[in-house]
C-alpha positions as CSV (number, residue, x, y, z in Angstrom):
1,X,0.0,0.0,0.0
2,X,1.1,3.8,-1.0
3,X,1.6,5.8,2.2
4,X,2.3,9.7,2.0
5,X,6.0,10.7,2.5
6,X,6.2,11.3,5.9
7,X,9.1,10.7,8.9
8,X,8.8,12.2,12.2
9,X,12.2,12.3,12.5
10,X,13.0,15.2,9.3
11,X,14.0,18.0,10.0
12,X,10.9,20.5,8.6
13,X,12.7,23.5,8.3
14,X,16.1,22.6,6.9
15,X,14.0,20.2,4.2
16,X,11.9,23.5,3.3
17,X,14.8,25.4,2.9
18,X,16.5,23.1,0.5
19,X,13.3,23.2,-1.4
20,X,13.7,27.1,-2.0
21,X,17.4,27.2,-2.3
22,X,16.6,24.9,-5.2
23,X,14.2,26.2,-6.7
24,X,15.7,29.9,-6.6
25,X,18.7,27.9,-8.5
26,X,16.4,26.5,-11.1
27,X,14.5,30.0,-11.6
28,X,17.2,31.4,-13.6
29,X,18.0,29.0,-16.1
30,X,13.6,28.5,-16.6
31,X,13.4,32.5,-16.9
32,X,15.8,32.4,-19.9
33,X,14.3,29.2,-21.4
34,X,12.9,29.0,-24.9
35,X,9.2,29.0,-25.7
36,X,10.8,25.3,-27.8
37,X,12.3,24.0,-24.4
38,X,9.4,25.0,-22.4
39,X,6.9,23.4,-24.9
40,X,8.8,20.9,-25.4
41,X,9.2,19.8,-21.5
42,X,4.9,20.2,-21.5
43,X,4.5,17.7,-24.2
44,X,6.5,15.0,-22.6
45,X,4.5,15.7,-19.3
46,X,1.3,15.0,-20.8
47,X,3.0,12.5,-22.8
48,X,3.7,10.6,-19.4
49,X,0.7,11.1,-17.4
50,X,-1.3,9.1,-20.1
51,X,2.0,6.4,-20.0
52,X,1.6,6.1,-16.3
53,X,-1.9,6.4,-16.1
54,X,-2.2,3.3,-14.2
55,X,0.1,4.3,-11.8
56,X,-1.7,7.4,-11.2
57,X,-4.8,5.8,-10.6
58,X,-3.7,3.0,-8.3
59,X,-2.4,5.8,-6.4
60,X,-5.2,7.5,-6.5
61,X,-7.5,4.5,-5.2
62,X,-5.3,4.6,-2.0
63,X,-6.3,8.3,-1.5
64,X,-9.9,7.2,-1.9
65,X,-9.9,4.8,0.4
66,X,-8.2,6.7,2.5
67,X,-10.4,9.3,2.2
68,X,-13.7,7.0,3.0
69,X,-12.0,5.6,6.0
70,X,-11.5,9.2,7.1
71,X,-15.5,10.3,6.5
72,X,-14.3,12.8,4.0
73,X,-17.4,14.1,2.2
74,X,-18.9,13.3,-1.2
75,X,-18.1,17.0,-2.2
76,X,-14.3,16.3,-0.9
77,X,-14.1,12.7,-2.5
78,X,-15.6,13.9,-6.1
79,X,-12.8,16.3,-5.3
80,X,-9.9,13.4,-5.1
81,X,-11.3,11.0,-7.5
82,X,-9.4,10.5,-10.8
83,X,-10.7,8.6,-13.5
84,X,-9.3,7.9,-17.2
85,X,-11.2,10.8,-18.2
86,X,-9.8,12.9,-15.9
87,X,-6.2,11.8,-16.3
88,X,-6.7,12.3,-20.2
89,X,-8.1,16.2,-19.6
90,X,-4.9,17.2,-17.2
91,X,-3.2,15.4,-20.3
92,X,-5.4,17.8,-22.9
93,X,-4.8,20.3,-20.7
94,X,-1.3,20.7,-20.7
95,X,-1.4,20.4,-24.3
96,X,-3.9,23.2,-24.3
97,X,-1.2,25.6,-22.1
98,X,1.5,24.3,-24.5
99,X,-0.4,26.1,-27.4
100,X,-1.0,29.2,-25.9
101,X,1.7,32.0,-26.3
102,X,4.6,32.5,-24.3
103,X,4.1,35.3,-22.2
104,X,7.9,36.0,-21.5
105,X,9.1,38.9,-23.2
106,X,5.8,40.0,-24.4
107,X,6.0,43.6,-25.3
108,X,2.9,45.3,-23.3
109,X,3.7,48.9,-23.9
110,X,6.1,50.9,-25.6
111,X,6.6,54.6,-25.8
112,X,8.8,57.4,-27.2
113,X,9.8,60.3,-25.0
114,X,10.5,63.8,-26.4
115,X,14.3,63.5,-25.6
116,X,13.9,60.3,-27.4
117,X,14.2,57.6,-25.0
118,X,12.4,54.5,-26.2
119,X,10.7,53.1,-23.3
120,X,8.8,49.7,-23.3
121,X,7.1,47.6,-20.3
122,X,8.2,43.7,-20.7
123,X,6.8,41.0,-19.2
124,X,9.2,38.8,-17.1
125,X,8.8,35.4,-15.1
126,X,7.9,36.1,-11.0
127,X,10.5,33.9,-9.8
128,X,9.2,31.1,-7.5
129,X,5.6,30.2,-7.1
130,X,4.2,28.4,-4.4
131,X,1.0,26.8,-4.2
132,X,-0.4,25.3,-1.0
133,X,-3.6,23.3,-2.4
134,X,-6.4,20.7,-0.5
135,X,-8.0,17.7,-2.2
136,X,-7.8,17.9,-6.0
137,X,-4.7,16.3,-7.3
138,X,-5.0,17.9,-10.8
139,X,-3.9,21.2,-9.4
140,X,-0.1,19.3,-9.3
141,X,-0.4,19.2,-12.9
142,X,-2.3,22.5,-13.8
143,X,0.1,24.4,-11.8
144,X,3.2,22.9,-12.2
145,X,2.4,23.6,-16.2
146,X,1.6,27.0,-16.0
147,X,4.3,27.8,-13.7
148,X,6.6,26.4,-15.9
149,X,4.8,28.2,-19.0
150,X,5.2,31.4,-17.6
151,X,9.2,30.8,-17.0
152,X,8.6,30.1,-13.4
153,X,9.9,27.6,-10.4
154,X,7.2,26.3,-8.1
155,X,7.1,24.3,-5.1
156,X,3.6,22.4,-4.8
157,X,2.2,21.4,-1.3
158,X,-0.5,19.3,-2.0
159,X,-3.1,17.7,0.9
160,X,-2.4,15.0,2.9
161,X,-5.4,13.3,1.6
162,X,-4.4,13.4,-1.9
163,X,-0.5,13.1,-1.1
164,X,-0.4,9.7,-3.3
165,X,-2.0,11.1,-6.4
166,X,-0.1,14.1,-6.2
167,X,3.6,12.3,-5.8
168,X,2.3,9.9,-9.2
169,X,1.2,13.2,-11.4
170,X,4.1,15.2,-10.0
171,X,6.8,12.2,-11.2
172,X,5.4,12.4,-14.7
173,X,6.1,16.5,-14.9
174,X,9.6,15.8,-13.6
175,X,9.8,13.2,-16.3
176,X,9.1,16.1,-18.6
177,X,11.5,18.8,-17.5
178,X,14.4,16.1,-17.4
179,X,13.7,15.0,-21.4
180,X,13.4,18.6,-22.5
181,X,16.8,19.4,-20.7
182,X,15.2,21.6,-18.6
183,X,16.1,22.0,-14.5
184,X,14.2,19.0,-12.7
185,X,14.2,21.2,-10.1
186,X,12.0,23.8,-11.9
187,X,8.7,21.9,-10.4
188,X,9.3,20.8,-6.9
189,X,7.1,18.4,-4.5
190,X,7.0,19.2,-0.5
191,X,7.4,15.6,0.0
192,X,6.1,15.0,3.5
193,X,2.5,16.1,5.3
194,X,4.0,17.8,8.4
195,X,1.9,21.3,8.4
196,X,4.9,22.9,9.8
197,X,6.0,23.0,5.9
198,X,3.1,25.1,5.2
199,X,4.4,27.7,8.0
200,X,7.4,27.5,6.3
201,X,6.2,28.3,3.1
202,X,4.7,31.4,4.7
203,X,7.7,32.7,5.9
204,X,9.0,32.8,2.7
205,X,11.5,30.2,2.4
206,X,14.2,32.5,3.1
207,X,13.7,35.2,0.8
208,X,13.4,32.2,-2.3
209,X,9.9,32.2,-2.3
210,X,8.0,34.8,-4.3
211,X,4.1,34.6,-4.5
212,X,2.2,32.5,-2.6
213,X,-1.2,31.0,-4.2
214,X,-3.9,28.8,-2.1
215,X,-6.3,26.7,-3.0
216,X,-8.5,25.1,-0.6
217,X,-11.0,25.3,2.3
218,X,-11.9,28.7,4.1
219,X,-10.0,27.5,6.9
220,X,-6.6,27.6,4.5
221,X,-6.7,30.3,3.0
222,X,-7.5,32.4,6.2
223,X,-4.1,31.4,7.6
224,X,-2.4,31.9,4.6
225,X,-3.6,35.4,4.1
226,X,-2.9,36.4,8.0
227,X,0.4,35.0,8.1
228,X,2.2,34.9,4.6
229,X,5.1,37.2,4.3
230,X,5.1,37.0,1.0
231,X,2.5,38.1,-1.6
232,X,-0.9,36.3,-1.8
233,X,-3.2,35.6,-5.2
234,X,-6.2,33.8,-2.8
235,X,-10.0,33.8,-2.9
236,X,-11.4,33.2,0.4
237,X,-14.7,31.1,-0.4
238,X,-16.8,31.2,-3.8
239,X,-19.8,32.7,-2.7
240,X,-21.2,32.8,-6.1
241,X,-25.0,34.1,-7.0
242,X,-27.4,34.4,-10.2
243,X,-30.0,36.4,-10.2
244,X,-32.7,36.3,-12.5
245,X,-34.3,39.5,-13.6
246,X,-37.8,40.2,-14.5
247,X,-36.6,40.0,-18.2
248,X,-35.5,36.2,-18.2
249,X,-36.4,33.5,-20.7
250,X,-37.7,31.1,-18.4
251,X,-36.6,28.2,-20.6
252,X,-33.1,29.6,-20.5
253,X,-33.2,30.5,-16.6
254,X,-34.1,26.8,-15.8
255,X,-31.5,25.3,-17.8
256,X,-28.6,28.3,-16.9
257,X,-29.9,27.6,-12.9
258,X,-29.4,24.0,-12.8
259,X,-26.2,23.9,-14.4
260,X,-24.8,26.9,-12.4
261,X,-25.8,24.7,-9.1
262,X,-25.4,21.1,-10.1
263,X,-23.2,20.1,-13.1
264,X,-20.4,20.1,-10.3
265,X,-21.5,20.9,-7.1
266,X,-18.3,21.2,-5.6
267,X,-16.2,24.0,-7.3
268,X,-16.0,27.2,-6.2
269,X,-18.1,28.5,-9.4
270,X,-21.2,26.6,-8.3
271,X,-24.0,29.2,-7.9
272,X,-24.3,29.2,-3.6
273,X,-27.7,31.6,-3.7
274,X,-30.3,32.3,-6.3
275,X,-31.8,35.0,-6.4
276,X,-35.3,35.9,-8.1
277,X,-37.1,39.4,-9.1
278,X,-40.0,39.7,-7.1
279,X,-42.0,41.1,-9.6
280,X,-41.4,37.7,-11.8
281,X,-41.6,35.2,-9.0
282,X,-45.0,33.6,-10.3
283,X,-43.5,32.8,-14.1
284,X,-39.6,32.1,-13.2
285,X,-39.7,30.7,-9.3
286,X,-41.3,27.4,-9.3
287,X,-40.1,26.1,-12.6
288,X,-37.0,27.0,-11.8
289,X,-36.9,25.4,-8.4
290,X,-38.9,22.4,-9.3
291,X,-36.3,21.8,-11.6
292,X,-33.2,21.8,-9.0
293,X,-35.5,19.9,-7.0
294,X,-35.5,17.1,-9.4
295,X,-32.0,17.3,-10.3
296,X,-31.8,16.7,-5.8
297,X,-30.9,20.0,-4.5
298,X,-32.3,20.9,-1.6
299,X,-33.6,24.4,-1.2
300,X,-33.4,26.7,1.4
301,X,-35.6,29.5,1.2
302,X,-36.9,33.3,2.5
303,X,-40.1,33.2,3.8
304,X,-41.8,34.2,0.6
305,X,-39.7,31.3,-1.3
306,X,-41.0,29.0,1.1
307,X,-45.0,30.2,0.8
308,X,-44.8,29.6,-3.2
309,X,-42.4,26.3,-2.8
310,X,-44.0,24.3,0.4
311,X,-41.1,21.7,0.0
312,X,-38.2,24.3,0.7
313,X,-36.6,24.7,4.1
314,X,-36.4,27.9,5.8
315,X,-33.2,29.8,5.0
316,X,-31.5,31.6,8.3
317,X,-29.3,34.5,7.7
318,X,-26.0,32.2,7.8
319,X,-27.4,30.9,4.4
320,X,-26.7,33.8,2.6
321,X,-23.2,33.6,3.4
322,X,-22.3,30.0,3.2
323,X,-20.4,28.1,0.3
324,X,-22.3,25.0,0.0
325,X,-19.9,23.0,-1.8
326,X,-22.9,20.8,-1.8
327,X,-26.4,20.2,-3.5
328,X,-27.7,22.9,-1.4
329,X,-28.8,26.3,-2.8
330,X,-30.7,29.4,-0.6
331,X,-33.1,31.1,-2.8
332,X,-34.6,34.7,-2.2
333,X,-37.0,37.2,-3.5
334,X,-35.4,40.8,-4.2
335,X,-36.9,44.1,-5.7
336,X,-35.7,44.0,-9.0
337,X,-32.0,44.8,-10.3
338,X,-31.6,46.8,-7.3
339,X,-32.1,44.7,-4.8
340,X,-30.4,41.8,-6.3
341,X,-27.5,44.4,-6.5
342,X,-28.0,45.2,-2.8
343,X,-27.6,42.0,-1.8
344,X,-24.9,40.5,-3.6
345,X,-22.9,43.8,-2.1
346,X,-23.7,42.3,1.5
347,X,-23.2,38.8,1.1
348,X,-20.6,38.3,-1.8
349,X,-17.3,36.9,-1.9
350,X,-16.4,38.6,-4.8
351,X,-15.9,35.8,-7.2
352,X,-18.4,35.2,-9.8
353,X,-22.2,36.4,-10.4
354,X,-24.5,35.7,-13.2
355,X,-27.6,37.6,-14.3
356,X,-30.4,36.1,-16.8
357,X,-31.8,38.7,-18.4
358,X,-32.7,40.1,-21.3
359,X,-33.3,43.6,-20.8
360,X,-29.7,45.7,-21.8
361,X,-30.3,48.1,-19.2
362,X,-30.3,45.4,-16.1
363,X,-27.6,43.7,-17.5
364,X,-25.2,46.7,-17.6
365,X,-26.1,48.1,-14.8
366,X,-25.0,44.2,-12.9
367,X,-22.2,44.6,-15.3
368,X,-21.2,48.3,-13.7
369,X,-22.3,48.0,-10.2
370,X,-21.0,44.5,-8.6
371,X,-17.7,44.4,-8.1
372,X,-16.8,40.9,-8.3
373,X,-14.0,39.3,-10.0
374,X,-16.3,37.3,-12.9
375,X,-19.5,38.5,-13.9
376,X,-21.5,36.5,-16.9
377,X,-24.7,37.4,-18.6
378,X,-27.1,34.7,-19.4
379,X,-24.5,32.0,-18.9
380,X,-23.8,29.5,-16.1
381,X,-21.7,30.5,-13.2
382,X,-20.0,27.4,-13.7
383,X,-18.0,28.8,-16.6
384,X,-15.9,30.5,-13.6
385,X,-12.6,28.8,-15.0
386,X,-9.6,29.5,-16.6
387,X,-9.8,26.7,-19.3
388,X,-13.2,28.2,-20.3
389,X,-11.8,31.3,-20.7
390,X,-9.4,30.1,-23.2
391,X,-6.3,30.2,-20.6
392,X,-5.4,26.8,-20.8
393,X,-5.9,25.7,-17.4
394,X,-5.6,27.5,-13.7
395,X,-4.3,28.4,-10.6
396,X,-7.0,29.3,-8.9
397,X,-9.4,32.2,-8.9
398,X,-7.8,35.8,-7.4
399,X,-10.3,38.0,-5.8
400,X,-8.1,40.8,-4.7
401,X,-7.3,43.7,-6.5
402,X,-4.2,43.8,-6.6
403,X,-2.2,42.8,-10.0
404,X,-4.2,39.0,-10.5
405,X,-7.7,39.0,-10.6
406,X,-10.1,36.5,-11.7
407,X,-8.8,33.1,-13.3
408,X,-4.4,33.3,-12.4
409,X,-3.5,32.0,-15.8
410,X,-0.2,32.2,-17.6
411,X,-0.1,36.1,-18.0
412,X,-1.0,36.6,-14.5
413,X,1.9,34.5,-13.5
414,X,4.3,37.2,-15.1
415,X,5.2,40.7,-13.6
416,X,7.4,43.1,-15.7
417,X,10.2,45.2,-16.6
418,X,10.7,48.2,-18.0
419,X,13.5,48.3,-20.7
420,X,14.9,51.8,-21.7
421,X,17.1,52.6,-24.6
422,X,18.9,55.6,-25.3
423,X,21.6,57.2,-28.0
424,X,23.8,58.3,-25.2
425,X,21.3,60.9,-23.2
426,X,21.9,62.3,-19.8
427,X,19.4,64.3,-17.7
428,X,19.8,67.9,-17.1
């Protein structure tokens, strides 16, 4: 039986430092690396995860069993679960970031100044990424690849509870840096389960560690965000709503509702709270809920939800600000754009909200007036994900404001430079 890395007796910090002098080593070389090199290493990765995809999935059975024995949750274990389709999509996927273009030494902006300096803003690799992640083991792949795309290091510290899976994937990516030639320390493994290696990680690894990016539980990212000396691109909790207005296609708002709630219940795009326009509830509320209903989520509802839908269960004010994760949806009336707007403001986790509607003047003023990282018009909220928006794959979902928001794909994984070029100017 597979048993996650772990020795009481290592030492924590030293092993964690070694980690970052490493990867600081294998920075440089990656930051100078060829878009051919780099794609090249990303072909053979995929290239070996479907080689060793029975490796990966006996390893993966010892997570799930694992996982059972522990009483981890359907929503945890749907997580955790790999399958041959799954394997083949991380497989597609890195294939997918392969294609897109290098982002290194993409010009952004260029000027001319009157004393005729030629000034242009580069981008340029961040350094060292890590990524402290719960649960799904596709994230090794996913952000090992789009570190590496984006001419980065990264050191991955993956759950305990998916610590098998992660070790298999992570094996075929180094397999892929070594045949390209590339450092095999570019994409690095924190190979035991002690949490003192996440504190570590927070401290910064001794200056080697650059940007910091969770993905997991509430619970997670709160401590990473409190006590990370290093940069952050987090999201808290995907408290994500879709409001339909007075204006929806019923037809449409049924099928957009269900899928937003229950194609995959437990991603942080799946709609937590739907909201419905008061002066529409008659023609969009039951159809809409009889039809999650069927599809077995249970709905939790305002008082007036629970008048016109008998079956729903009283929603208490901690409703509107729970992530589910779950077939579970809170449902309430609101006045209108307005009050959906209202709402949202108070409850939100600034992630991703939807509007059906099919009045223009509702829909931009959701579009102008929430200030969430994703907004989507007469779409599921499940399309809250950077493969959707053409980015490949991944890291996670930024909230923040500050330089990453939305999906962190490969041109959020770069910072910049500014290059200046004179003919021999001095200032005055």
């Amino acid at each position: 039986m597979l048993m996650a890395n772990r020795d009481e007796s290592v030492d924590v910090a030293a092993l964690m430092s070694d980690l970052g002098r490493r990867a600081r080593a294998a920075a440089g070389p990656l930051s100078i690396a060829t878009p051919e090199r780099k794609n090249a290493a990303l072909a053979e990765m995929a290239t070996a995860l479907e080689r060793n995809r029975d490796a990966i999935l006996a390893a993966n059975a010892v997570d799930m069993a694992n996982g059972e024995a522990a009483g981890l949750s359907a929503a945890l274990l749907d997580r955790l679960k790999l399958d041959p389709t799954r394997i083949a999509a991380m497989a597609e996927g890195i294939r997918a970031i392969a294609a897109l273009d290098d982002p290194v030494g993409d010009v952004i902006a260029a000027w001319d100044r009157p004393n005729g300096l030629h000034i242009e803003r580069v981008r340029t690799p961040l350094g060292v990424i890590g990524v402290i992640y719960e649960s799904r083991p596709n994230v090794t792949a996913d952000a090992g690849a789009l570190c590496l795309k984006a001419g980065n290091a990264v050191i991955l510290r993956g759950g305990s509870d998916s610590a098998n899976s992660s070790a298999a994937i992570h094996a075929c990516l180094v397999e892929g840096l070594e045949r390209a030639g590339l450092p095999k320390d570019a994409i690095q493994r924190v190979p035991v389960t002690d949490r003192a290696a996440v504190g570590e990680m927070l401290k910064g690894l001794g200056g080697n560690l650059d940007v910091i990016v969770p993905r997991g539980g509430r619970s997670l990212v709160e401590r990473v965000q409190s006590e990370a000396r290093v940069p952050v691109f987090a999201h808290l909790e995907g408290i994500c709503h879709l409001y339909l207005d007075r204006s929806a296609e019923p037809g449409m708002a049924v099928a957009i509702a269900v899928n937003a709630k229950m194609r995959r219940t437990g991603i942080c795009g799946a709609a937590e709270t739907l909201l419905v326009d008061r002066a529409e509830a008659d023609r969009l509320l039951v159809p809409v809920l009889e039809a999650l209903a069927a599809a077995g989520c249970e709905i939790r509802g305002d008082a007036e939800v629970c008048t016109r839908f008998p079956t729903a269960r009283p929603a208490s004010e901690e409703d509107w600000r729970t992530e589910y994760l779950d077939a579970i949806i809170s449902v309430k009336l609101v006045d209108g754009i307005g009050g959906a707007i209202d709402h949202i403001a108070t409850w939100s986790s600034h992630h991703t909200e939807a509007i059906v509607a099919e009045d223009p003047a509702a829909v931009e003023r959701f579009f102008n007036e929430i200030d969430s990282a994703i907004l989507l018009h007469n779409a599921s909220t499940q399309f809250a994900d950077g493969g959707e928006f053409g980015m490949g794959a991944e890291i996670g979902i930024a909230t923040g404001k500050m330089h990453a928001r939305g999906p962190v794909g490969v041109e959020q994984l770069t910072s910049f430079k500014y290059r200046v070029r004179g003919t021999g100017q001095v200032r005055p």
